[in-house]
C-alpha positions as CSV (number, residue, x, y, z in Angstrom):
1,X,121.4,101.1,96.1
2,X,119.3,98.5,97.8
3,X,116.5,99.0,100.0
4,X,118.0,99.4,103.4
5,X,120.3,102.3,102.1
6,X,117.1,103.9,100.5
7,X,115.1,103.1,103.6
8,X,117.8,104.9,105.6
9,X,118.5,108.0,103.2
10,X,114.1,108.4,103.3
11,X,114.8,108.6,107.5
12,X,117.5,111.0,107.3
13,X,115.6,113.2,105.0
14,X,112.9,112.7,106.9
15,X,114.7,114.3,110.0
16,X,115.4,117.4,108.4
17,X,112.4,118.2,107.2
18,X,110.7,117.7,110.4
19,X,113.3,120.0,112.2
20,X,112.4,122.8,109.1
21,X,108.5,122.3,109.6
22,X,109.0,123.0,113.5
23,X,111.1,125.9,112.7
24,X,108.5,127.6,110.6
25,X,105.5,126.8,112.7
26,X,107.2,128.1,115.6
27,X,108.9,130.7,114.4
28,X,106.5,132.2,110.8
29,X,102.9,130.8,110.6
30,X,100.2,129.3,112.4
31,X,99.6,125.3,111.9
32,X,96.3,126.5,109.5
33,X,98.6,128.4,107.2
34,X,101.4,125.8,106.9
35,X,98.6,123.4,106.0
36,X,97.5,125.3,103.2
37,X,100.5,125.9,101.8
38,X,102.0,121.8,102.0
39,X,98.7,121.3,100.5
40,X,99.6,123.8,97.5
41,X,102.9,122.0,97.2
42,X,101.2,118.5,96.8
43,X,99.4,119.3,93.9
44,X,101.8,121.4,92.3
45,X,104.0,117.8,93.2
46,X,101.4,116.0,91.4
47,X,101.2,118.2,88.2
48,X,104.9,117.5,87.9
49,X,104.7,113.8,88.5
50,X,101.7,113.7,85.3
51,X,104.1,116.1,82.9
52,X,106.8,114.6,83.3
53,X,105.6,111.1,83.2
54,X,101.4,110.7,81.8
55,X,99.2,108.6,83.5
56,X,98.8,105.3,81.9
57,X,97.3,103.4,84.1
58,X,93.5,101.9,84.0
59,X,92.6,100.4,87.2
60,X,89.3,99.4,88.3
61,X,87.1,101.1,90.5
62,X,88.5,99.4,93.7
63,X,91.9,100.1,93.1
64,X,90.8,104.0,92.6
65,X,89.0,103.8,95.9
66,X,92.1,101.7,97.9
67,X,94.2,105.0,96.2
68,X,92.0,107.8,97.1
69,X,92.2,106.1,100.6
70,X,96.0,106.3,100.9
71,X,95.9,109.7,100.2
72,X,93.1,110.8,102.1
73,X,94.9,108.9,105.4
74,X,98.4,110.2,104.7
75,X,96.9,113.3,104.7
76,X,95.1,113.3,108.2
77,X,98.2,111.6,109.5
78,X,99.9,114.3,108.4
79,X,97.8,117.1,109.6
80,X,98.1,115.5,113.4
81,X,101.6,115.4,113.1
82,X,101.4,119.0,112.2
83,X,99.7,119.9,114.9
84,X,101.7,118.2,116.9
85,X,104.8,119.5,116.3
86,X,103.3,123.4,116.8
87,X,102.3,122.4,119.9
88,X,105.1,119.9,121.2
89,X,108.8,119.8,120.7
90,X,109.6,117.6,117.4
91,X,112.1,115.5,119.6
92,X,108.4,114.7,121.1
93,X,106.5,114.3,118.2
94,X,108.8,112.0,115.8
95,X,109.2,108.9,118.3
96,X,105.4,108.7,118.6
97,X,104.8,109.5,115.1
98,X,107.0,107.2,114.0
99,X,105.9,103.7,115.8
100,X,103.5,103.4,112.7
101,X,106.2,100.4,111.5
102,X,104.6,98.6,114.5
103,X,100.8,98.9,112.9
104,X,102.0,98.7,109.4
105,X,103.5,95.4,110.3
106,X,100.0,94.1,112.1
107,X,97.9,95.3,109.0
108,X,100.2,93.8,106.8
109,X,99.9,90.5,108.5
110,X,96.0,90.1,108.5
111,X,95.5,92.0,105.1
112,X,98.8,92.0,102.4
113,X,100.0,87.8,103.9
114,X,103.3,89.1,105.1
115,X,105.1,87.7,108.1
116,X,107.8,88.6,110.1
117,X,110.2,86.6,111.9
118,X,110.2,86.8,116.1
119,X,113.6,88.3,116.1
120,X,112.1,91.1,113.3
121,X,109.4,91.9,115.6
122,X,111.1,91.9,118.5
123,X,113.4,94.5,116.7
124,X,110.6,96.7,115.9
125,X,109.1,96.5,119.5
126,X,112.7,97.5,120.6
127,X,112.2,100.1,118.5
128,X,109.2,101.8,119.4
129,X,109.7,101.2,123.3
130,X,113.1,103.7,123.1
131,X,110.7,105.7,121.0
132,X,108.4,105.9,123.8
133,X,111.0,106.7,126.7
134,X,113.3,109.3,124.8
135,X,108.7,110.9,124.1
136,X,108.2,110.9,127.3
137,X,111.9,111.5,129.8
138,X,112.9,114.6,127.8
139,X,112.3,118.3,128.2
140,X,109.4,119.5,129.5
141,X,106.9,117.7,131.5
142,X,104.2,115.8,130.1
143,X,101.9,115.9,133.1
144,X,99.8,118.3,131.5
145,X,96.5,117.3,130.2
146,X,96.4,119.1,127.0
147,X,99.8,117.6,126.3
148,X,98.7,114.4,126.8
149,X,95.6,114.8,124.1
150,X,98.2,116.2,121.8
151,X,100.0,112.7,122.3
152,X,96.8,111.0,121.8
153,X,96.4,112.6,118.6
154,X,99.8,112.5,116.9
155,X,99.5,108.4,118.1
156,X,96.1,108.4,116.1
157,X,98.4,110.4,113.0
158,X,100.7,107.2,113.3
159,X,98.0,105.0,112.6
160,X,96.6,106.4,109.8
161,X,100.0,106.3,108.1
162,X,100.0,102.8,108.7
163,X,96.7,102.9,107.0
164,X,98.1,104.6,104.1
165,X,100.9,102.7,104.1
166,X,99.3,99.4,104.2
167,X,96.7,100.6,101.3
168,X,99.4,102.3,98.9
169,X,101.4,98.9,99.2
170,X,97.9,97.2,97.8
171,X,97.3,99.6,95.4
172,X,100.6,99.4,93.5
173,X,99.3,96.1,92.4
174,X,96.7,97.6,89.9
175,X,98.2,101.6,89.7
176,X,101.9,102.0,88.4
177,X,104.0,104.0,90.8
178,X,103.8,107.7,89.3
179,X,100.2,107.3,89.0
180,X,99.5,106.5,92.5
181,X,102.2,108.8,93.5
182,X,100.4,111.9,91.8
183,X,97.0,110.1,93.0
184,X,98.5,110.0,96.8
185,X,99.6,113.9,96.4
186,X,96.5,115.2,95.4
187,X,94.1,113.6,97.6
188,X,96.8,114.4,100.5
189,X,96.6,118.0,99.2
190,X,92.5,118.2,99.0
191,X,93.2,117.0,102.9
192,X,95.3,119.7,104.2
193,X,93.9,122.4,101.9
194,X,90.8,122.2,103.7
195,X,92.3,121.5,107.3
196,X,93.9,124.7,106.6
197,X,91.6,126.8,104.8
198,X,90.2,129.8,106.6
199,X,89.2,133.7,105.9
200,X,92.0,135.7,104.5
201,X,94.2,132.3,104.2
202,X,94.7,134.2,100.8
203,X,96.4,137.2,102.1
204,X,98.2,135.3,104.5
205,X,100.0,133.3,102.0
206,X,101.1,136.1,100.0
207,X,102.0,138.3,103.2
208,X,104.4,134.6,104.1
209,X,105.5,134.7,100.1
210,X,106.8,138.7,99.9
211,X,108.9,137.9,103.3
């Protein structure tokens, strides 16, 4: 399977499991609660990732910190898109989440070398713009102003998971995969543990768990 088949297998997995994250924020728990609990799921992810395969790798103290980042910024990406989607429809919230291709591409430029061809950037400002207009021409109106600092919000999401994007990309090249796959889950679970930790949170979760 080469890249573009994985690439668009990741998107259409992707789209379900944003349509099931709006279901249960709009339908079974508050955003805090949903937080807590992906957060859960990331480091029981992570304890999986270090059974199954042990960490072996020894990276220097820059690479750890270029890790921790990733993590820490796919986690607050993730936590506005969150909040986003129990606030917005996800047909909303997906086209601006998802023009982070157009700031991974910048940062990649100035900091990893890459380049892109006019016709490739072209494509990816094609891209975005029809992102953009389905965001904005679709259901309800977006007049509002606490709409439009939701937008803002979910756009500042997509730019720290260029960040982490960018960052993860650099830190494969001192961190094998699995580690800074179990690295990336647990910082993003330290991130949305405490964006969703409040009183009773406990009871909550197991009140959500018996249903």
């Amino acid at each position: 399977m080469d890249w573009v088949s994985v690439s668009l297998l990741s998107a259409f997995l992707f789209a379900i499991v944003a349509v099931l994250d709006k279901k249960l924020l709009a339908a079974y728990m508050p955003v805090k609660v949903f937080c807590f609990l992906v957060g859960l799921l990331q480091f029981l992810m992570a304890a999986l990732v270090l059974v199954i395969e042990p960490w072996s790798s020894s990276p220097s103290v820059t690479m750890w910190l270029i890790g921790m980042s990733s993590g820490l910024s796919w986690g607050l990406g993730t936590m506005l898109m969150f909040y986003g989607f129990s606030r917005l429809e996800v047909s909303r919230v997906i086209p601006i989440a998802h023009t982070y291709p157009v700031f991974v591409a910048i940062m990649a430029s100035i900091f990893l070398g890459e380049s892109l061809s006019a016709v490739q950037w072209v494509a990816i400002l094609i891209t975005v713009a029809g992102a953009g207009v389905v965001a904005t021409s679709r259901g309800q109106q977006t007049s509002n102003t606490n709409n439009a600092l939701v937008y803002l919000l979910v756009l500042l999401g997509s730019v720290l998971n260029a960040i982490a994007n960018v960052t993860y990309k650099y830190a494969l090249d001192g961190i094998e995969f699995w580690d800074l796959f179990a690295m990336r889950s647990v910082c993003l679970g330290v991130v949305l543990l405490v964006a969703g930790y409040q009183a009773g949170i406990v009871s909550q979760v197991r009140r959500l768990a018996s249903n």
